[in-house]
Legacy VTK file of the C-alpha trace (Angstrom):
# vtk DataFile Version 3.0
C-alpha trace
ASCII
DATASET POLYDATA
POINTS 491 float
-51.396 -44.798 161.928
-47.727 -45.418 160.587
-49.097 -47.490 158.053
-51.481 -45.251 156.550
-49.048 -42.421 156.662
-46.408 -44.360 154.853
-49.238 -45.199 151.532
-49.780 -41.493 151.900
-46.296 -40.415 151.563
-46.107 -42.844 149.031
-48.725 -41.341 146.851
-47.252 -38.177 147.096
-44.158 -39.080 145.765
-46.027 -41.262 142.888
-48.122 -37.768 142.292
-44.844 -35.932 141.828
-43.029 -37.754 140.015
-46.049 -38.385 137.565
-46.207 -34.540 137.342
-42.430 -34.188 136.517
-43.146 -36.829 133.740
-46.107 -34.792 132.339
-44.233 -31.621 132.446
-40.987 -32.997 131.143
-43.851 -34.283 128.163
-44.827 -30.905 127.755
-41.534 -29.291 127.424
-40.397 -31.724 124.464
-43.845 -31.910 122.774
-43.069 -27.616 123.169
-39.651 -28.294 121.458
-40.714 -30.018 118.408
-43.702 -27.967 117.955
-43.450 -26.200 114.585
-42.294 -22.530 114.823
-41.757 -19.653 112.810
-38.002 -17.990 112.628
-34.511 -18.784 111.593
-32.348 -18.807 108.497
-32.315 -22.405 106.993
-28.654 -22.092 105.036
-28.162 -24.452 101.827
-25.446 -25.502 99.640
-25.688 -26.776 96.100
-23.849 -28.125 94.024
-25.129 -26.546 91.154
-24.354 -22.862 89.608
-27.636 -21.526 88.369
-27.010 -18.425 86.198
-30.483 -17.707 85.774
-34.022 -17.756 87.259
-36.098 -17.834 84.471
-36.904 -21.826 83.631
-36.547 -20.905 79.891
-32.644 -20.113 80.074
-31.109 -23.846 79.748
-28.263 -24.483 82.114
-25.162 -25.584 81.468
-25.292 -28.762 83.170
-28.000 -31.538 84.663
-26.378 -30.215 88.399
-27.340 -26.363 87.360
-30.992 -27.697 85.815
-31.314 -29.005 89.664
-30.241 -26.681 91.379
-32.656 -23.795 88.932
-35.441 -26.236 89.937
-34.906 -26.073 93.488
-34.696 -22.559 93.649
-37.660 -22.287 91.649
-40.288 -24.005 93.566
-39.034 -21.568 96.506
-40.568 -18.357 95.263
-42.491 -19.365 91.883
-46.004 -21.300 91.915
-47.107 -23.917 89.508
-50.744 -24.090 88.099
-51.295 -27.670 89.633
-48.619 -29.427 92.774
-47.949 -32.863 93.365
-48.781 -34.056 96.618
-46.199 -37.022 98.805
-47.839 -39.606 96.164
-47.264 -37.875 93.480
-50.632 -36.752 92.844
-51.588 -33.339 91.199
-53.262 -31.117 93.619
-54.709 -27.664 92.838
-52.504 -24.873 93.117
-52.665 -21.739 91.324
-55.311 -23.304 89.142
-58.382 -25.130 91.858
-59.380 -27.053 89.262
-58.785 -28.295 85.511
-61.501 -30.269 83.208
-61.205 -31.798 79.869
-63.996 -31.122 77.525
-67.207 -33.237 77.324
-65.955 -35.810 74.311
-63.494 -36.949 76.184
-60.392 -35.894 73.223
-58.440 -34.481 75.953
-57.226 -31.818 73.916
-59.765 -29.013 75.056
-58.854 -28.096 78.568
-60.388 -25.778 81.076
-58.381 -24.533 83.991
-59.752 -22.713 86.274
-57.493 -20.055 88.555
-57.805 -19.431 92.352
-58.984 -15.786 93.351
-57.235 -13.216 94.960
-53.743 -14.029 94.449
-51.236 -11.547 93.683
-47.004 -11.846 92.683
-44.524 -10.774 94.704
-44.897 -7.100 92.630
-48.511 -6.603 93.510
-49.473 -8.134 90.016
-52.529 -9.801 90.180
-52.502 -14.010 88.710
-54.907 -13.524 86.576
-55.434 -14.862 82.735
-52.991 -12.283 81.187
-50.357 -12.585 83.536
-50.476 -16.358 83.720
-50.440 -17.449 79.792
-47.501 -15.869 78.651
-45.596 -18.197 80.799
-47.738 -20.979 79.782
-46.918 -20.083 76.306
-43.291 -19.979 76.288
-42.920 -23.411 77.879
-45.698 -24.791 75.285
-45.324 -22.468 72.173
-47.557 -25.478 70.187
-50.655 -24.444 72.678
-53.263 -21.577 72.200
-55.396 -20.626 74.594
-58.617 -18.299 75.262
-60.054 -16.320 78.005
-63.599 -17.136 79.766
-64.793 -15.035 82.279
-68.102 -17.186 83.940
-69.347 -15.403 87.060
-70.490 -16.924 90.353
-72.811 -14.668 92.462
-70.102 -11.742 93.248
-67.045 -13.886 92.539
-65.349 -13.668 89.050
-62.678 -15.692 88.507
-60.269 -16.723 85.202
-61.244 -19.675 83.438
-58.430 -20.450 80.697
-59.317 -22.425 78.524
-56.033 -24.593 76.830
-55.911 -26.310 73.030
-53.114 -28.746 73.076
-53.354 -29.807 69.590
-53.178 -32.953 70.575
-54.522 -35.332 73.449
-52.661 -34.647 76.257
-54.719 -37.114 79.260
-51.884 -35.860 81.313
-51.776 -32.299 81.361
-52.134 -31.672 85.331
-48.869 -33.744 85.423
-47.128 -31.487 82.903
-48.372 -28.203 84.398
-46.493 -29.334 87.868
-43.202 -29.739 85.729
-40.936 -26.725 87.358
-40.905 -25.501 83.119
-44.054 -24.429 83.893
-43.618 -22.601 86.777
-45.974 -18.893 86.380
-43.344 -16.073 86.132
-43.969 -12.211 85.146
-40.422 -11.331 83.164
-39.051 -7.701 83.809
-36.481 -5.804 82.239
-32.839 -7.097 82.299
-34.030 -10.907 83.027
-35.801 -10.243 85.993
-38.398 -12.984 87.106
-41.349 -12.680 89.924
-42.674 -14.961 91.308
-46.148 -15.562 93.420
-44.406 -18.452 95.880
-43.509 -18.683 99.470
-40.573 -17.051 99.429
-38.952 -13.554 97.088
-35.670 -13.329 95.927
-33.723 -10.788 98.194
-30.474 -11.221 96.764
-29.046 -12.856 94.001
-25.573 -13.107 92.529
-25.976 -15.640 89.270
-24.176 -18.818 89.791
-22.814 -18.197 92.869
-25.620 -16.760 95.931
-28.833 -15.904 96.596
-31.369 -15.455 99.500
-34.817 -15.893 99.647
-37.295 -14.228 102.802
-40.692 -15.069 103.512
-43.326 -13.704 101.632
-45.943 -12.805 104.201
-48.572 -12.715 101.797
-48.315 -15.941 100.621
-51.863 -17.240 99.433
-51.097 -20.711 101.034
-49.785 -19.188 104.588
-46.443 -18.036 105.236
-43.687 -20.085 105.589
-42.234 -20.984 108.732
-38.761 -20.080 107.876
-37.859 -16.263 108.077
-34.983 -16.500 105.184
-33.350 -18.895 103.338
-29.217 -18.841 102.506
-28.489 -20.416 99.223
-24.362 -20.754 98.077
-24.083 -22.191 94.916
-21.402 -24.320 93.414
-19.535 -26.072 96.427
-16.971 -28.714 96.078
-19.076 -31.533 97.443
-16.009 -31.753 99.958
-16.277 -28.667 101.148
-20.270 -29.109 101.325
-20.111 -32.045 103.676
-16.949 -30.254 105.626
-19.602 -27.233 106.258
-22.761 -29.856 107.149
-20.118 -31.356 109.985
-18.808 -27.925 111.478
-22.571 -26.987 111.394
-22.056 -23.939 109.114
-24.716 -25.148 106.663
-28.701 -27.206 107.708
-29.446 -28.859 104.005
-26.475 -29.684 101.243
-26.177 -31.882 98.506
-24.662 -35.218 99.101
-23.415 -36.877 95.865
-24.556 -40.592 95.935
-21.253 -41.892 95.923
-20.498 -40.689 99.243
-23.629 -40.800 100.959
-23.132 -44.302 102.967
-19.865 -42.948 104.060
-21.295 -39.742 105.574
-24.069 -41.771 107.491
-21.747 -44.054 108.868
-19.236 -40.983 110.524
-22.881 -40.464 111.603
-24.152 -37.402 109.182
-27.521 -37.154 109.292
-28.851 -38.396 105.596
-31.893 -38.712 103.251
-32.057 -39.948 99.962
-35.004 -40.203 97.590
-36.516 -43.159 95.426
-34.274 -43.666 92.368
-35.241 -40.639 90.005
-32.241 -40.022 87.896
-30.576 -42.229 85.398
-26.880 -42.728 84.499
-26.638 -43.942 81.089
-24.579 -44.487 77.390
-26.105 -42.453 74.635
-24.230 -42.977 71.286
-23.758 -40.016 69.342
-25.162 -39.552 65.715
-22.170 -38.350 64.596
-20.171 -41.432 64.980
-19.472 -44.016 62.466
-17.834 -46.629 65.111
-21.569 -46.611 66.522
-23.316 -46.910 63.543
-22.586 -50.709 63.634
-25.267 -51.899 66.580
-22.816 -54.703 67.040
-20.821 -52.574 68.446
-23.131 -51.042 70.453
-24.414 -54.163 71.870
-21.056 -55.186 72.493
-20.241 -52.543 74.678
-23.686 -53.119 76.481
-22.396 -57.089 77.430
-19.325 -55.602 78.377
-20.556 -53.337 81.265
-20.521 -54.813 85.125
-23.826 -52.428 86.266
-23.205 -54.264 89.442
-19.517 -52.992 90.151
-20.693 -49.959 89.134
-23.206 -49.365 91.900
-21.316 -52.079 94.774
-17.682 -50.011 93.683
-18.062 -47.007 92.351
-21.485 -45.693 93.805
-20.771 -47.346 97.127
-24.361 -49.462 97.116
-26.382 -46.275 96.355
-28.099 -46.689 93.275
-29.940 -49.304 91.917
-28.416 -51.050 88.330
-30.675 -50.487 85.489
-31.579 -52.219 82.697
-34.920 -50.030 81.493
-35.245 -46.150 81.449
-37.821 -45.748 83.613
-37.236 -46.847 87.609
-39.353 -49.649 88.870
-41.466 -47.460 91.389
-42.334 -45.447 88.420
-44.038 -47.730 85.570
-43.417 -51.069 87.629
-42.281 -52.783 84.762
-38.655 -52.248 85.496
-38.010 -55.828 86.547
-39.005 -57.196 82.425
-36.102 -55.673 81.190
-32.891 -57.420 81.926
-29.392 -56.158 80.715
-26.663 -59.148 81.334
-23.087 -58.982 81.824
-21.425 -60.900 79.839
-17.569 -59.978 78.403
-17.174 -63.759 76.584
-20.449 -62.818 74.876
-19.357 -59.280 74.075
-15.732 -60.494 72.795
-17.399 -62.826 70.356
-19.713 -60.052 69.255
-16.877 -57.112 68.680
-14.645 -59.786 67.036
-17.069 -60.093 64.075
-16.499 -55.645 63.031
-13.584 -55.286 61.241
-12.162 -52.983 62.153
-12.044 -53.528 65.360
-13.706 -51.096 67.412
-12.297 -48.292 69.017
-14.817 -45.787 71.168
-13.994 -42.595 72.670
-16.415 -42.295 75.452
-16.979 -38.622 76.829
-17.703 -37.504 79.882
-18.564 -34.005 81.546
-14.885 -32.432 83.147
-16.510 -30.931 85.776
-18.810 -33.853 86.734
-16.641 -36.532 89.255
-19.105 -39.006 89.029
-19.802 -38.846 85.269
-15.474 -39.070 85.326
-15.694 -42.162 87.163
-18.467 -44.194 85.560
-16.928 -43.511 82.390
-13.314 -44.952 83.450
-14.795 -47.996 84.977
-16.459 -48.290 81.831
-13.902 -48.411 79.658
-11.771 -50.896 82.540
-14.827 -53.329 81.624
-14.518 -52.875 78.336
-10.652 -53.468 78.020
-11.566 -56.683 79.682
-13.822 -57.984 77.289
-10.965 -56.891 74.648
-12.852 -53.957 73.363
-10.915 -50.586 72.984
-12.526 -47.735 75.227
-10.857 -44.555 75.452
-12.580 -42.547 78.667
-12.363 -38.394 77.734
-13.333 -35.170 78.786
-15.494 -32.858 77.471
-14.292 -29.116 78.526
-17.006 -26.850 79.514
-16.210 -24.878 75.696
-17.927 -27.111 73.684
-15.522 -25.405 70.877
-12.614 -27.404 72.297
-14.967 -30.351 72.288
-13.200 -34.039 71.063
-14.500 -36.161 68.356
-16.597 -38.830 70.416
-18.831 -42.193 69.786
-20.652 -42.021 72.949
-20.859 -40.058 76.307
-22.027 -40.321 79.572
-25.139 -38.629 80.437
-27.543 -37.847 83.473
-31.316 -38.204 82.760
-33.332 -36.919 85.618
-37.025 -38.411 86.194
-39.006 -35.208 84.751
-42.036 -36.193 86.274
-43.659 -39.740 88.164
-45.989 -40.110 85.286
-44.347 -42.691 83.785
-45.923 -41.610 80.264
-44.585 -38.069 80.359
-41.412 -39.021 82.219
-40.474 -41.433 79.109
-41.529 -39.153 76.301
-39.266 -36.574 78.225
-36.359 -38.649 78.672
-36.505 -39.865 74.704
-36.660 -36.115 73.362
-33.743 -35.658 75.200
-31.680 -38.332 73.840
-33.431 -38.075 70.442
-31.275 -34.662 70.180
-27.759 -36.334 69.878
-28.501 -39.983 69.443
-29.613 -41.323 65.853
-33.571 -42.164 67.303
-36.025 -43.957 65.166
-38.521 -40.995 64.663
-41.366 -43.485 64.760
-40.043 -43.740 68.552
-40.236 -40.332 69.364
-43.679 -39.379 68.081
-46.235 -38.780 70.850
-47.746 -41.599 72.476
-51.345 -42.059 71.679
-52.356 -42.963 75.380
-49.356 -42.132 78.028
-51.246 -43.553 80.603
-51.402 -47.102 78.877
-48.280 -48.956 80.713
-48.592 -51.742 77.711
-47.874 -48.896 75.056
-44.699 -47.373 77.333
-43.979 -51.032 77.679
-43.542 -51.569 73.759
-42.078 -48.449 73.530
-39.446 -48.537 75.785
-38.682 -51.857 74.891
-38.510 -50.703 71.206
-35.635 -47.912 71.698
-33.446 -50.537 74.228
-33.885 -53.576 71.356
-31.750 -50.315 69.343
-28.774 -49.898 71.436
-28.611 -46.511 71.092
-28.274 -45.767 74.733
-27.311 -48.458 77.022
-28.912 -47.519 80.896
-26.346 -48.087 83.867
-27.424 -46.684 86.988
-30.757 -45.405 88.747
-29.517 -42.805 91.608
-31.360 -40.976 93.952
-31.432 -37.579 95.058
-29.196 -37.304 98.290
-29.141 -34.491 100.807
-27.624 -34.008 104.475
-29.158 -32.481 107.081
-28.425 -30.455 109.925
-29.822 -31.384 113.307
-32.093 -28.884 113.282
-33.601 -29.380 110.407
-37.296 -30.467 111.138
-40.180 -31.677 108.864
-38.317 -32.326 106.206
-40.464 -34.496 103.810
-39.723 -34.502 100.277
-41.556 -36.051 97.563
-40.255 -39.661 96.532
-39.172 -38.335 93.297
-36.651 -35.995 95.485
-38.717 -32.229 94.948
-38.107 -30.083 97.700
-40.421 -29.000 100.059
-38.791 -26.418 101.888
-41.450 -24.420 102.640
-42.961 -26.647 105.180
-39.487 -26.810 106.669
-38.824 -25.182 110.234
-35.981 -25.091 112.615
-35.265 -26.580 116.023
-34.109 -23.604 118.552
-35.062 -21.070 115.894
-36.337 -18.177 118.139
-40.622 -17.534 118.530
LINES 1 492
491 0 1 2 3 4 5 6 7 8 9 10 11 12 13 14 15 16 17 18 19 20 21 22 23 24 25 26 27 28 29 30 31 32 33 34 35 36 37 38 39 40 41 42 43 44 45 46 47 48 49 50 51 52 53 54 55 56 57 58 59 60 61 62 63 64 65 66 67 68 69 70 71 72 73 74 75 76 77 78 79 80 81 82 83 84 85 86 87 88 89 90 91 92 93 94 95 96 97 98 99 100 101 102 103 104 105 106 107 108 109 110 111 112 113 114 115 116 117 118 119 120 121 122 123 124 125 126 127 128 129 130 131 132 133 134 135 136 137 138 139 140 141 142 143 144 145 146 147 148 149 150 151 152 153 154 155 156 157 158 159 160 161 162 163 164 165 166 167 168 169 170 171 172 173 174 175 176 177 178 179 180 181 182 183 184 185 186 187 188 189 190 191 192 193 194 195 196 197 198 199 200 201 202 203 204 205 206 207 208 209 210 211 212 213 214 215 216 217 218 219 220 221 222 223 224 225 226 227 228 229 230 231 232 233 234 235 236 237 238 239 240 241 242 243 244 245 246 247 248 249 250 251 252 253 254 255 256 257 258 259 260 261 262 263 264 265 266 267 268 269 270 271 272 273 274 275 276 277 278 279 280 281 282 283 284 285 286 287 288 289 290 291 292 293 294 295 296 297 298 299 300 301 302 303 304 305 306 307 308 309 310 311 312 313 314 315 316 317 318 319 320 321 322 323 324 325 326 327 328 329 330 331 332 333 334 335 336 337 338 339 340 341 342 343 344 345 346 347 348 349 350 351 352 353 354 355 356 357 358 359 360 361 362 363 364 365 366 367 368 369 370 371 372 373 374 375 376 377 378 379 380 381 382 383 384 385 386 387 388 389 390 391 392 393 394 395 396 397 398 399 400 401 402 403 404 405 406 407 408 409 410 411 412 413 414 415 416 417 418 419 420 421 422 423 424 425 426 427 428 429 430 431 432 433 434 435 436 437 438 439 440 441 442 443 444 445 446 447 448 449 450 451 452 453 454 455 456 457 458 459 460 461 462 463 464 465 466 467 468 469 470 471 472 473 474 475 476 477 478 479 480 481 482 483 484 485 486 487 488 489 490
C-alpha cells in the first residue's frame, strides 16, 4: 500500500501546485487587465497659448504640443488608424461624385453626437470649422432620410481635385470646434478641458458621454513648457507617466534604464535659404554649403544615433523613394565650388534661441563649413522677431503633416515656399498626389534648386512611466491617449 500512497501524495502536491500556477495566472492576467481610474500626468515641452487650431504658435514645439492637446477633447471628421489609414469618425462615410473629378465630395455625419456644451454635430455646427481651415471650399446641406433616421449629408466643392481629402480631414487643422466668446473652443472628444492656464497648464477629465466610449483615464495633468532636464528629472522621481524626450537624449535615458518610445522618422531638420539674401542668390553657394555638411556626424554626434540623415524631404517609410536621393559629403568638392564666387561667401545661419537642438545643428554646421573653408556664422533669432538679424539661411523643423506622402509634400513646400525664393511652378497643386512618379519629379525638382538643403529625419520621442499601459501610437508619432490606462489605478 506504501506505494500507492506515495503516487497519491504525489498527485496532490502536482494538483496544488498546478492550482497555485493557475491562480498566480489569474492574478497577473487581473493586473494588466484594462481599467478605468487614475490621473495620467504629462509634460511638454511646448507652451500652447491657445486651443483653437487657427491661432499659429510661436514655435514647431508649441504647434506639437496644440496638436496633442487637441486630439484629447476635439474630434476629426475622418481618424487614421495604426497604418495610417482613414477611418470614419465624426463623418461614417465620405464619397466622391460619380465622374470620378474628385472635387464633389459627400460626407456623411454619424447620428446622435453632441459637444461637450450639449450642441448637437450636426451640418451647421460642423462647417464653420471646416471653413476656416479651407476658406477656398463651399459646401451645401442634404438632408436624405432613411426610414426614421435623418442624418447630415455635407456635401464639399474643393475647387479642385482633391483624391485625398479623407487624409486632409484627419489633419488636427481640421479638428470640429464650436468657438465661444473670449476664444473659447468645445470640443466633442474624449476628454473636456477643466482647466486651462495658456502656455503653461491645463487638465482634461473624461467625458462620459463620449460617442466612442469613455476613456479609461479619469483626468489627464498637462504642464507645459518644461526644461527637457527637468522633464526627464520628474519621469525618474516618478512625478510625471508620459514627457517629451528630445531625440538627442533619448539613447542616454534608455540606457540609465528610462523606459522609452520613439516613433518612425516624421519630422525633418533642414537649411532653408531665405529670399531675402543676396549671398544665397548664387546656387553655388548654396550647393556649396550642401557638400560641406557631415549629415552623418550630425546624427552619430550631435543626435546621439537617433535620427536618420536625409537627403529627400519626405522619410523613406512615407513615399519609399527616400533611398534615390543621395546628398554626399564632400568639403574638397565644396571648396572648389565656393572658390569660384567672388566674393567669397559669408552666411549667417539662424537658428531659434529657445530651441537647443536647432542651436546645436546650426554650430556643427557652420564647424563643417569652416572646414571646407567656407565662412558660416551660427546666430540666434530672439523670440521678437523685431530684434531679428539680417540672415542667409536658418534652421528649421518640418514636421510630417500627414503619411500621405502627396499631401505631406505639398504641405512641407508651402511652408518653405513662404521664406525661401520657390519656383511657383513647384508649388502649384499636384495634379494626382497619389502618383509617387509625380512626387518623385517633384521633389526631385525643388532639391536639384538648393534652396533648402535636408539634414536630419527625427522621430517623435516620449518616456514613460511604469505604469503607463497600452500605449500605442501611430508610426507617424499621434497620440493616442485615450486608449491609455494605468497600472494600480484604483477600479
Amino acid at each position: 500500500m506504501k506505494p500507492i500512497f506515495c503516487a497519491r501524495r504525489m498527485r496532490n502536491k502536482l494538483s496544488l501546485a498546478l492550482l497555485v500556477v493557475v491562480i498566480a495566472a489569474l492574478a497577473a492576467f487581473a493586473a494588466r487587465r484594462p481599467r478605468y481610474g487614475g490621473t495620467l500626468t504629462v509634460e511638454l515641452a511646448g507652451r500652447v497659448t491657445s486651443l483653437d487650431p487657427a491661432q499659429p504658435q510661436a514655435s514647431v514645439e508649441d504647434q506639437l504640443s496644440q496638436d496633442h492637446l487637441l486630439t484629447l477633447f476635439a474630434d476629426r471628421l475622418v481618424a487614421l488608424g495604426s497604418h495610417g489609414q482613414p477611418q470614419p469618425a465624426l463623418a461614417v462615410k465620405w464619397n466622391y461624385s460619380l465622374n470620378n473629378d474628385f472635387i464633389h465630395w459627400f460626407i456623411t455625419l454619424r447620428t446622435g453626437v453632441i459637444f461637450q456644451d450639449g450642441t448637437p454635430v450636426n451640418y451647421e455646427s460642423v462647417v464653420p470649422s471646416l471653413q476656416l481651415a479651407n476658406p477656398t471650399w463651399s459646401f451645401q446641406k442634404l438632408v436624405p432620410s432613411d426610414g426614421h433616421i435623418t442624418f447630415d449629408v455635407i456635401l464639399v466643392d474643393t475647387k479642385i481635385p482633391v483624391p485625398d481629402l479623407p487624409y486632409i480631414l484627419a489633419e488636427p487643422r481640421n479638428s470640429i470646434l464650436l468657438r465661444k466668446s473670449f476664444g473659447a473652443v468645445v470640443g466633442s472628444g474624449p476628454f473636456r478641458i477643466t482647466t486651462w492656464e495658456p502656455g503653461q497648464h491645463a487638465v482634461l477629465t473624461a467625458n462620459d458621454d463620449y460617442w466612442g466610449g469613455r476613456p479609461f483615464l479619469d483626468s489627464i495633468d498637462v504642464q507645459m513648457g518644461r526644461a527637457a532636464r527637468d522633464r526627464m528629472m520628474d519621469l525618474d522621481l516618478g512625478k510625471s507617466d508620459l514627457i517629451e524626450v528630445s531625440p538627442e537624449i533619448a539613447r542616454l535615458a534608455a540606457a540609465r534604464g528610462s523606459r522609452i518610445s520613439a516613433s518612425d522618422p516624421s519630422e525633418l531638420l533642414a537649411v532653408v535659404f531665405l529670399r531675402t539674401s543676396a549671398v544665397a542668390k548664387d546656387i553655388r553657394a548654396r550647393q556649396a554649403l550642401s557638400l560641406a555638411i557631415d549629415r552623418a556626424s550630425l546624427v552619430n554626434f550631435v543626435l546621439q544615433k537617433e535620427g536618420e540623415p536625409a537627403a529627400a524631404l519626405l522619410p523613406q517609410w512615407s513615399a519609399g523613394y527616400a533611398f534615390l536621393f543621395s546628398a554626399p559629403f564632400d568639403p574638397a568638392a565644396s571648396q572648389q565650388l565656393a572658390a569660384q564666387i567672388s566674393p567669397a561667401p559669408a552666411l549667417k545661419l539662424g537658428y531659434d534661441s529657445a530651441d537647443a537642438l536647432e542651436r546645436m545643428i546650426a554650430q556643427r554646421i557652420a564647424v563643417n563649413a569652416q572646414a571646407a573653408g567656407i565662412a558660416v556664422s551660427a546666430q540666434a533669432i530672439p523670440g521678437d522677431a523685431s530684434a531679428a538679424p539680417a540672415l542667409d539661411a536658418r534652421v528649421i523643423r518640418l514636421p510630417l503633416s500627414s503619411p500621405a506622402p502627396g499631401i505631406a509634400l505639398e504641405n512641407s513646400i508651402q511652408s518653405l515656399a513662404a521664406i525661401a525664393d520657390i519656383d511657383p511652378s513647384l508649388t502649384a497643386p499636384l495634379a494626382n498626389p497619389d502618383d509617387l512618379d509625380s512626387l518623385y519629379s517633384r521633389e526631385r525638382a525643388l532639391l536639384d534648386t538648393y534652396e533648402f538643403i535636408p539634414l536630419v529625419h527625427l522621430p517623435q520621442v516620449v518616456g514613460l512611466s511604469a505604469r503607463v499601459r497600452d500605449w500605442m501610437p501611430l508610426r507617424s508619432g499621434e497620440w493616442r491617449l485615450a486608449d491609455v490606462w494605468l497600472d494600480g489605478a484604483p477600479q
